[in-house]
C-alpha positions as CSV (number, residue, x, y, z in Angstrom):
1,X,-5.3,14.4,-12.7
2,X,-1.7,13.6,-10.7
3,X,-3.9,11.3,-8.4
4,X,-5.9,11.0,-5.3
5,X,-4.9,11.3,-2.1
6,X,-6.4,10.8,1.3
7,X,-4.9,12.4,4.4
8,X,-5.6,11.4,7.9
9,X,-4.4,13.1,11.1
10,X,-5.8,14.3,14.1
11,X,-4.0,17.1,14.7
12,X,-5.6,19.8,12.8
13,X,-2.0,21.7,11.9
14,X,-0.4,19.1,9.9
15,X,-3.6,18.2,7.7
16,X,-3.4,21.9,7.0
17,X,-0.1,21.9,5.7
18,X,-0.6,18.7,4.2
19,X,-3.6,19.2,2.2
20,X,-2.3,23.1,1.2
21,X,0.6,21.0,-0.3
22,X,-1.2,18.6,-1.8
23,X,-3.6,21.5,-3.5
24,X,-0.5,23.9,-4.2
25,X,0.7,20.9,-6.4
26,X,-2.7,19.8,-8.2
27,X,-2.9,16.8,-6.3
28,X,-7.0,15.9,-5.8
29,X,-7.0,14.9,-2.1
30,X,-9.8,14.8,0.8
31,X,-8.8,15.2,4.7
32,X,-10.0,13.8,7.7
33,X,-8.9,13.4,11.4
34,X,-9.5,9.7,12.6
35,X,-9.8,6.7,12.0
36,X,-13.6,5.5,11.5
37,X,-14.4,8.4,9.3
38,X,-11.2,7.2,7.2
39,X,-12.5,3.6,6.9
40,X,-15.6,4.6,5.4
41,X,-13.5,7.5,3.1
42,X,-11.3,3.6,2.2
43,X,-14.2,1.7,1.3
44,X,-16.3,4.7,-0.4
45,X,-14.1,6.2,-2.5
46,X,-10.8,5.1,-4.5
47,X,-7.2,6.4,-3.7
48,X,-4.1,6.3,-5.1
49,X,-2.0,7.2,-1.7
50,X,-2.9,7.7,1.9
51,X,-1.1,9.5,4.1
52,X,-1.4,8.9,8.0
53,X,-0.3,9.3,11.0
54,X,0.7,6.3,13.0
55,X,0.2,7.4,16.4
56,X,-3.4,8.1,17.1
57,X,-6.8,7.1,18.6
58,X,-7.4,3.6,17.8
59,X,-11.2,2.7,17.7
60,X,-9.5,-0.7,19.8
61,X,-8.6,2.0,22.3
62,X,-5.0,1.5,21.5
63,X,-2.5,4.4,20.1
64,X,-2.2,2.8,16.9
65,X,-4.9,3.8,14.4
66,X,-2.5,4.4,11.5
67,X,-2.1,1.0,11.8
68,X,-5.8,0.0,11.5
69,X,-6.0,2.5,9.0
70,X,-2.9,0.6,7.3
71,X,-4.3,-2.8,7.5
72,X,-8.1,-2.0,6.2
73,X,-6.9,0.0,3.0
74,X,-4.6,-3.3,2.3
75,X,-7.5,-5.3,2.4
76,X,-9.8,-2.7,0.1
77,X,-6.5,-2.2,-2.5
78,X,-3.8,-3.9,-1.9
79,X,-1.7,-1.9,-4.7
80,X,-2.6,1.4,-2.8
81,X,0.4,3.2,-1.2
82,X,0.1,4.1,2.4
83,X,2.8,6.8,3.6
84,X,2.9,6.8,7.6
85,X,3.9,9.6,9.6
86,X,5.4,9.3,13.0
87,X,6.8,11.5,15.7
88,X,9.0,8.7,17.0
89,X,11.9,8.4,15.0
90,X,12.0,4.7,15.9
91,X,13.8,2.7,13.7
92,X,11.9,0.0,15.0
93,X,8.4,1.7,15.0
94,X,9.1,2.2,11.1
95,X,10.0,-1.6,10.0
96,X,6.5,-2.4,11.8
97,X,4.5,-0.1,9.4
98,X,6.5,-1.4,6.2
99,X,6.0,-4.7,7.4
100,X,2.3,-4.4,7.9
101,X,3.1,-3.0,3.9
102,X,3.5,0.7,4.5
103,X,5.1,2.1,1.3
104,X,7.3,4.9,3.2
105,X,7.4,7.0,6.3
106,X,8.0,10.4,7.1
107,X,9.2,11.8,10.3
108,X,7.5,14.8,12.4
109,X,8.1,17.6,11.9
110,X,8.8,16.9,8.1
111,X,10.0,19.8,5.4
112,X,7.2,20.7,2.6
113,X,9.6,19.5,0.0
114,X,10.5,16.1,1.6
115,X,6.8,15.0,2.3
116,X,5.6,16.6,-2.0
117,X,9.2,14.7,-3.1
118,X,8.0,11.6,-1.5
119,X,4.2,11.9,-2.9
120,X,6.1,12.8,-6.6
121,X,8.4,9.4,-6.3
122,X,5.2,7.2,-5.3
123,X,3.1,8.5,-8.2
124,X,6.1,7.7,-10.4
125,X,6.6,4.0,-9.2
126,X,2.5,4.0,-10.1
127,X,2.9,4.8,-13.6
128,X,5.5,2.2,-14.4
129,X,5.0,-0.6,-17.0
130,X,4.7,-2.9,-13.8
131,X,3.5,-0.7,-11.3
132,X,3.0,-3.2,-8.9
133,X,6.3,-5.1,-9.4
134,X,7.9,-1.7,-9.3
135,X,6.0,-0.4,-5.9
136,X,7.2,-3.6,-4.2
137,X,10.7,-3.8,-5.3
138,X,11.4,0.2,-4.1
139,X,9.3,-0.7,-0.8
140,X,11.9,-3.5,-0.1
141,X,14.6,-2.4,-0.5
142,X,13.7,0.6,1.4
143,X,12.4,-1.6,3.9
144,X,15.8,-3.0,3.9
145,X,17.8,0.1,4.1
146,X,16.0,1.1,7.6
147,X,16.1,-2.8,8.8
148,X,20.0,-2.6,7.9
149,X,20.6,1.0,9.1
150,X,18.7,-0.4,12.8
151,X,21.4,-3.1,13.0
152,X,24.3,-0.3,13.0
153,X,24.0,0.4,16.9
154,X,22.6,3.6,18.3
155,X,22.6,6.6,16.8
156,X,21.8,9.9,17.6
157,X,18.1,11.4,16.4
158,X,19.7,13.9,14.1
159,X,22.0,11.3,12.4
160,X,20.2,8.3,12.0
161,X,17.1,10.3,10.0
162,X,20.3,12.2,7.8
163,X,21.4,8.6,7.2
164,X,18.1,7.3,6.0
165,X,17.5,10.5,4.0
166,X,20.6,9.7,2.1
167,X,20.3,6.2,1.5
168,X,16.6,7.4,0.3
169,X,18.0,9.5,-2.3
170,X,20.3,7.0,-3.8
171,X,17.5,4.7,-4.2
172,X,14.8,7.3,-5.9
173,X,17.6,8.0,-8.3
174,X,18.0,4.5,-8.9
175,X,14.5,4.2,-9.9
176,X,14.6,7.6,-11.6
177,X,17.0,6.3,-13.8
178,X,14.6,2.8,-14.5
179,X,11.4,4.7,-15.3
180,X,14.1,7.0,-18.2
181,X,15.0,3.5,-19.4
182,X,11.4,2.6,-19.3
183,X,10.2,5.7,-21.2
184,X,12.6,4.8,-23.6
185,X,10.9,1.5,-24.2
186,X,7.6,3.1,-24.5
187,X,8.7,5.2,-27.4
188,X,10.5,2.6,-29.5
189,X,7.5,0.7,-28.8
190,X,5.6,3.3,-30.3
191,X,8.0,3.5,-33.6
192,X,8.1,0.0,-34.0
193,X,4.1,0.3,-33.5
194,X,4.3,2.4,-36.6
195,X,6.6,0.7,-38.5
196,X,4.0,-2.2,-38.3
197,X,1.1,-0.5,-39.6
198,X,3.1,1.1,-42.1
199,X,4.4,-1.7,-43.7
200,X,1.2,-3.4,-43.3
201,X,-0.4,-0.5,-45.2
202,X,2.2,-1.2,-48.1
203,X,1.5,-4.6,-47.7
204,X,-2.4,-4.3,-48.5
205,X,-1.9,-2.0,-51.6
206,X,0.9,-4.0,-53.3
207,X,-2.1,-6.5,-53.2
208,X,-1.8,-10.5,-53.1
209,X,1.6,-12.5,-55.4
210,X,3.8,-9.3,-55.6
211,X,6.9,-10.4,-54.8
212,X,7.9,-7.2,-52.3
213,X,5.4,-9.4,-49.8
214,X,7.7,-12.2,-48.4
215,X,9.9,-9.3,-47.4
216,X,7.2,-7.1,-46.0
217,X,5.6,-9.7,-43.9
218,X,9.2,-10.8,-42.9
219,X,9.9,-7.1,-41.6
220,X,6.3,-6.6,-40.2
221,X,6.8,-10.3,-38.1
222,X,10.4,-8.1,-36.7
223,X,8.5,-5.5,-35.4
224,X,5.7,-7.2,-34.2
225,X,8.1,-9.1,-32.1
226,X,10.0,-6.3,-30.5
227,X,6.7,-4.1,-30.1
């Protein structure tokens, strides 16, 4: 399974083409459109990423369910990642939702490949040694990116997403290139895993006094070290 994913939205279009992403992609996800069927969705069921809009009917009365929605999952799992989408391309409105710990955003209207690319980079921060170190490292500095890219004066619409989109792709392949460095560390663990149990195999039928032993154990200690 690639992982779960909850969508929530109350506009009936975009949980369409949500969810038929999601399925054409062999995600497992469930979709619903506001914010007290969500919470019970939260503390039901488990989820790996919810996606949300920001702007919607609050059960406060407020605009702000994604928000609410935000703040209850961090309470339920406070590992899981929350993407929020927004119509407002407001620098300002973003940094909110990372702050209240959003793990990204993604702007209305937003291309199929951006939103399944964004899905695909979350899923890989998740299955990183330290996926919880690694979740909160991208989300600041991503968080920093938009903070930084706010301070550079006003911008035109067009330019200022561009900007963050760029600045976004430099830091997934970043992280693309930690999780290859990471694999690599998996597998030598594995051969050094080996190793071990190979000489440990030797060990047992050279039997107790033979003098190969000292050496053995001495190589076995190695590996067990860097395993």
């Amino acid at each position: 399974m690639k992982g779960r994913v909850l969508v929530i939205d109350d506009e009936k279009e975009i949980r369409r083409i949500v969810s038929e992403t999601l399925r054409i992609h062999e995600y497992e996800f469930e979709v619903t459109d506001g914010v007290v069927p969500a919470l019970k969705l939260i503390k039901d069921k488990s989820f790996d990423i919810i996606i949300t809009d920001k702007n919607m009917p609050s059960f406060k009365g407020n605009q702000e369910g994604g928000l609410d929605i935000l703040r209850f999952a961090k309470t339920i799992n406070p590992n899981i990642a929350v993407v929020m989408m927004t119509g407002y391309a407001s620098i300002e409105s973003v940094i909110e939702a990372m702050r209240y710990g959003a793990f990204d955003f993604l702007i209305k209207p937003f291309t199929i490949s951006s939103l399944i690319k964004k899905i695909d980079t979350i899923r890989a921060c998740q299955a990183f040694l330290t996926p919880e170190k690694m979740m909160n490292l991208y989300k600041s500095v991503l968080l920093e990116i938009v903070e930084d890219s706010g301070k550079s004066g006003k911008q035109e619409k067009a330019g200022r997403e561009s900007q963050l989109e760029t600045l976004r792709a430099e830091l997934d392949y970043l992280f693309n290139r930690i999780k290859s460095f990471e694999q690599t560390i998996l597998e030598q663990r594995k051969i050094l895993n080996s190793i071990t149990t190979g000489l440990d195999d030797i060990s047992n039928k050279l039997g107790p006094g033979n003098t190969l032993q000292p050496s053995l154990r001495q190589l076995m200690d190695i590996s067990r070290r860097y395993s």
